[in-house]
C-alpha positions as CSV (number, residue, x, y, z in Angstrom):
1,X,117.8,58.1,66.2
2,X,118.4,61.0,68.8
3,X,119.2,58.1,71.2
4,X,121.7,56.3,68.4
5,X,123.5,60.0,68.2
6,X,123.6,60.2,72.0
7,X,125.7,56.8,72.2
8,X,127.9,58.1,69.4
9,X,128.6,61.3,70.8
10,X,129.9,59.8,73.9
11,X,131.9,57.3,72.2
12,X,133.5,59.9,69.8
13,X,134.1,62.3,73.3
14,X,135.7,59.1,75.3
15,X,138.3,58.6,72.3
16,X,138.8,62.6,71.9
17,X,139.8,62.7,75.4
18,X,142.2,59.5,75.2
19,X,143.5,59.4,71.6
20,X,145.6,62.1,70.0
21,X,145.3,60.9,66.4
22,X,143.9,64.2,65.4
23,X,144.9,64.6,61.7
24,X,143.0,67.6,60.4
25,X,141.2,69.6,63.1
26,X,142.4,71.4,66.1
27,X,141.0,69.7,69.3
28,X,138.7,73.2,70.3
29,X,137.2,72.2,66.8
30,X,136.1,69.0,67.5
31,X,135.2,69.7,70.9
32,X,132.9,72.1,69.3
33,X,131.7,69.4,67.1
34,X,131.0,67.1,69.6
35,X,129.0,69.7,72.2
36,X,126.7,70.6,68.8
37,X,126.3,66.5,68.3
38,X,125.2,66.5,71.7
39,X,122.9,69.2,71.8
40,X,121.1,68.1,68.7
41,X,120.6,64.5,69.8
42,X,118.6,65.6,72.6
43,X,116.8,67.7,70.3
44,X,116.4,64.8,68.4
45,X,114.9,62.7,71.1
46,X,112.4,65.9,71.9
47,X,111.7,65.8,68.4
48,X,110.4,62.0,68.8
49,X,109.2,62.2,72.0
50,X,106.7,65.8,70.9
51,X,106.2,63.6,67.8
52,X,103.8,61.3,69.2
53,X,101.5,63.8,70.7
54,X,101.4,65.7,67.1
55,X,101.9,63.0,64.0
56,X,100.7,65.0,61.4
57,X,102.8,68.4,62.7
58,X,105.1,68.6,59.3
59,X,107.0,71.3,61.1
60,X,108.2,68.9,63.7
61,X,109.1,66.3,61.2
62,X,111.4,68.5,59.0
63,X,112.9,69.7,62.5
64,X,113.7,66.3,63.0
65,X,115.5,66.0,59.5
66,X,117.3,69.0,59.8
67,X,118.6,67.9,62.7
68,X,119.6,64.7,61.7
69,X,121.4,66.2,58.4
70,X,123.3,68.9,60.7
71,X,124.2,66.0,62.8
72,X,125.8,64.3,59.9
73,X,126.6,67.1,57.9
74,X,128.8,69.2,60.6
75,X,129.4,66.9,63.6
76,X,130.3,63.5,61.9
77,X,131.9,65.5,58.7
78,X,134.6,67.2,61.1
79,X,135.3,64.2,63.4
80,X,136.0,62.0,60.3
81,X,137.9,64.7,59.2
82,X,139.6,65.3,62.8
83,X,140.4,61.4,62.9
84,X,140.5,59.9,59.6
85,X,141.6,63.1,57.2
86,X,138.5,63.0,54.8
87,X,138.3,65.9,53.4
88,X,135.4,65.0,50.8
89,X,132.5,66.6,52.1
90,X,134.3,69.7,54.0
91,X,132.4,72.2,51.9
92,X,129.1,70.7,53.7
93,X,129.9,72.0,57.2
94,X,128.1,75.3,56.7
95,X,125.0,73.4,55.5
96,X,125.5,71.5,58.6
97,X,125.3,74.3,60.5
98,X,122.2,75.7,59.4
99,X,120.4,73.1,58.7
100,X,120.9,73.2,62.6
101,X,119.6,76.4,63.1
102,X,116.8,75.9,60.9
103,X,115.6,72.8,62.4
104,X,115.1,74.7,65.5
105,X,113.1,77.5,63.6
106,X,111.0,74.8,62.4
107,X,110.9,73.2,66.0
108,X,109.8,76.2,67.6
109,X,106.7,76.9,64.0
110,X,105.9,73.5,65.2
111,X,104.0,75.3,68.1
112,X,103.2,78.7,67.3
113,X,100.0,78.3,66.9
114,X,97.4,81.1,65.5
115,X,96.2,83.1,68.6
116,X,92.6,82.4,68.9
117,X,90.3,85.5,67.5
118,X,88.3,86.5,70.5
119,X,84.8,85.8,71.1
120,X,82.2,87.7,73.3
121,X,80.5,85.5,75.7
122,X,77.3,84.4,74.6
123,X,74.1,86.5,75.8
124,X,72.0,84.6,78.2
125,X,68.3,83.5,76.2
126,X,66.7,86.3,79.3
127,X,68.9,88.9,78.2
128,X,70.3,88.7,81.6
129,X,73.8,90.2,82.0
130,X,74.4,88.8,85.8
131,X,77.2,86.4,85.7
C-alpha cells in the first residue's frame, strides 16, 4: 500500500507542476498535501517492512492504519478538492491530520519496550566472587 501511495504521490506532483486546473486550493496547499502523502507512504512501507519482523505488534498495525486513513483523509481529500472541487469530506482534513500524528505515536509504542528490571549476577556454587 505504502508503495501504491508512493506511485500516486508522484503522479498527483507531475500533474501539480504541469496543470493549472486548481479549483479550490491554493498551490502552497496542495504542495503541502502532497509533501505529507509522501512522507507517510514511506512510513507506510516502514510500517510493512518492521511488520514482518513483529506480526503480532498491534501498535505497528494501527500505525499502519492511521497512516493509511491520514493519507486518504488529508492528502487525497485536498487534491480532489484542489482539482475536482469536492467539497464533501472537507470537514475530515483535521482527522487526517492526526490520525497522522498519531500513527507515529503508535509507530514509535511499537518499540518502547519495558526496560528490563535488573538482575544481580548469579553467585558462583564456591562462593567465589573472582570474575
Amino acid at each position: 500500500m505504502g508503495a501504491f501511495m508512493a506511485a500516486l504521490s508522484v503522479i498527483a506532483s507531475a500533474y501539480a507542476s504541469h496543470g493549472n486546473s486548481l479549483i479550490g486550493s491554493s498551490p502552497a496547499m496542495v504542495q503541502a498535501s502532497l509533501n505529507l502523502l509522501q512522507f507517510h507512504s514511506i512510513g507506510l512501507i516502514l510500517v510493512g517492512i518492521l511488520g514482518q519482523s513483529r506480526p503480532s505488534e498491534k501498535r505497528l498495525l494501527a500505525a499502519g492504519v492511521l497512516f493509511l486513513l491520514g493519507c486518504l483523509m488529508f492528502s487525497i481529500n485536498i487534491l480532489m478538492r484542489a482539482w475536482y472541487d469536492v467539497q464533501t469530506f472537507r470537514s475530515l482534513v483535521p482527522w487526517g491530520g492526526t490520525c497522522f500524528i498519531l500513527g507515529w505515536l503508535a509507530f514509535a509504542l511499537a518499540y518502547v519496550r519495558k526496560s528490563p528490571q535488573l538482575k544481580p549476577p548469579p553467585a558462583s556454587e564456591s562462593g567465589d566472587q573472582t570474575h
